[in-house]
C-alpha positions in Angstrom: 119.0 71.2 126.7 122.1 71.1 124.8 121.1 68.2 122.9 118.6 69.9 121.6 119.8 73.0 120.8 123.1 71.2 119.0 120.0 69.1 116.7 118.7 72.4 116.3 122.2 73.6 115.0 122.4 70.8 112.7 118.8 71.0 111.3 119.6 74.7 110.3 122.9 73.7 109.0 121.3 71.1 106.6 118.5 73.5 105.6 120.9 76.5 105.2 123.8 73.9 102.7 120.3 72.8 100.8 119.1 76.1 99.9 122.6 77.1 99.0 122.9 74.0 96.4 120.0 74.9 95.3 117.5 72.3 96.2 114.2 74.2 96.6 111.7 73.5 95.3 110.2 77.1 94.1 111.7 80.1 95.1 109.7 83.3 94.7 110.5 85.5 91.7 109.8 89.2 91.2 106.4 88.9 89.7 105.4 86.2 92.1 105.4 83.1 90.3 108.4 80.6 91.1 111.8 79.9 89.3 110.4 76.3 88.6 108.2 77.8 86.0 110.9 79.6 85.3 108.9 82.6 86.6 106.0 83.0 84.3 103.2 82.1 86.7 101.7 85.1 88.9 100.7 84.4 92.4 97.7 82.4 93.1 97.0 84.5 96.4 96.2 87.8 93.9 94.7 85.6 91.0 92.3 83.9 93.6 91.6 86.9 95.6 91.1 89.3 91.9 88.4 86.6 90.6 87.0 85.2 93.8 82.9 85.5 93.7 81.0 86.3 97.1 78.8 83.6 98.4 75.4 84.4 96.9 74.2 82.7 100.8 75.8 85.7 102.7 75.3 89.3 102.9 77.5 91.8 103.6 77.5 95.7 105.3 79.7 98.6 104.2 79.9 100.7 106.9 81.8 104.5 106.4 81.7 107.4 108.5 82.4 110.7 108.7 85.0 111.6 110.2 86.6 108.0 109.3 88.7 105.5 111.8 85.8 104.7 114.1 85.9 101.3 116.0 83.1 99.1 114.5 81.4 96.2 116.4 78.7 94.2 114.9 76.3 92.1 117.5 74.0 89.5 115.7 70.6 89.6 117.1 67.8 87.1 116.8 64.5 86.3 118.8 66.6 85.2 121.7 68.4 88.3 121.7 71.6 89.6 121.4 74.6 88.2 120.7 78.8 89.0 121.8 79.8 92.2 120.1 82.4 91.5 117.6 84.9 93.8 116.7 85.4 94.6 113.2 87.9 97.1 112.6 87.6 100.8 112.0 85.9 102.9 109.0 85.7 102.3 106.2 85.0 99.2 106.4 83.2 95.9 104.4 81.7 93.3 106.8 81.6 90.4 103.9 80.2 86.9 104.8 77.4 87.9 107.1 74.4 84.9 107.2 71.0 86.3 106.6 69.4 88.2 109.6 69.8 91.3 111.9 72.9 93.3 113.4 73.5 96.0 115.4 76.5 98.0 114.3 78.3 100.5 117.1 80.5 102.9 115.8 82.9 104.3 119.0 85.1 107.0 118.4 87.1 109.4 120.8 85.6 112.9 121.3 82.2 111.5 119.2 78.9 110.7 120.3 78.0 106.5 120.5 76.5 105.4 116.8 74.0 102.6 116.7 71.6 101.4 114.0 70.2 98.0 113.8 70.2 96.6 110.1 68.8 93.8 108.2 71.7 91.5 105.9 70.2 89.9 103.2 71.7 87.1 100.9 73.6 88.0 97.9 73.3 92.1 99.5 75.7 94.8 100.4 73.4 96.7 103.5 75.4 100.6 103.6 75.5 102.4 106.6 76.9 105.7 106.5 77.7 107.7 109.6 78.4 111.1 110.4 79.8 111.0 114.1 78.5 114.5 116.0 81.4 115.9 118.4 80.2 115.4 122.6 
């Protein structure tokens, strides 16, 4: 055990003398980019995420309510019947990369009556379901 914790040591050691010298090899910069560009380049996480395009294949369903921060599930259902509920967050909410076919989305929140309404996701579609949760 102390073998490895002293290689450990001396791993850290190295890493730590390496990055004081100097030797990385891009080091993030205020706007993102890296100081090997000398930070003109903006993060490729934002630049993918700003111009990505949906999958024309897959649907999608917005699903809001009123009040907002209820628990959504989606359960795929097909002719053999229904699948595992899946949680998927709270409202507001976009369910994106949904393959063709019908869903049951549940809407469960605290002091509200159960939500349930099956829908049909098409390709290339946004379905909207918009709830307004009544009080028990």
């Amino acid at each position: 055990m102390r073998n490895i914790l002293e290689r450990l040591v001396g791993i850290l050691l190295v890493a730590s003398v390496a990055v004081a010298a100097g030797c990385t090899t891009a080091s993030p910069t205020k706007n993102g980019g890296s100081n090997e560009n000398g930070g003109a380049a903006q993060s490729n996480v934002s630049k993918n995420t700003a111009t990505r395009k949906s999958d024309p294949t897959k649907g999608s369903i917005e699903v809001t309510s009123i009040p907002a921060g209820a628990k959504v599930l989606l359960i795929p259902t097909d002719e053999a019947g229904a699948g595992e509920p899946q949680s998927k967050g709270v409202t507001s909410t976009t369910i994106e990369g949904l393959e063709p076919g019908k869903y049951t989305v549940d809407l469960e929140k605290p002091g509200y009556k159960f939500f349930q309404k099956e829908v049909a996701v098409k390709a290339g579609a946004v379905t909207k379901i918009k709830a307004t949760l009544k009080k028990h």
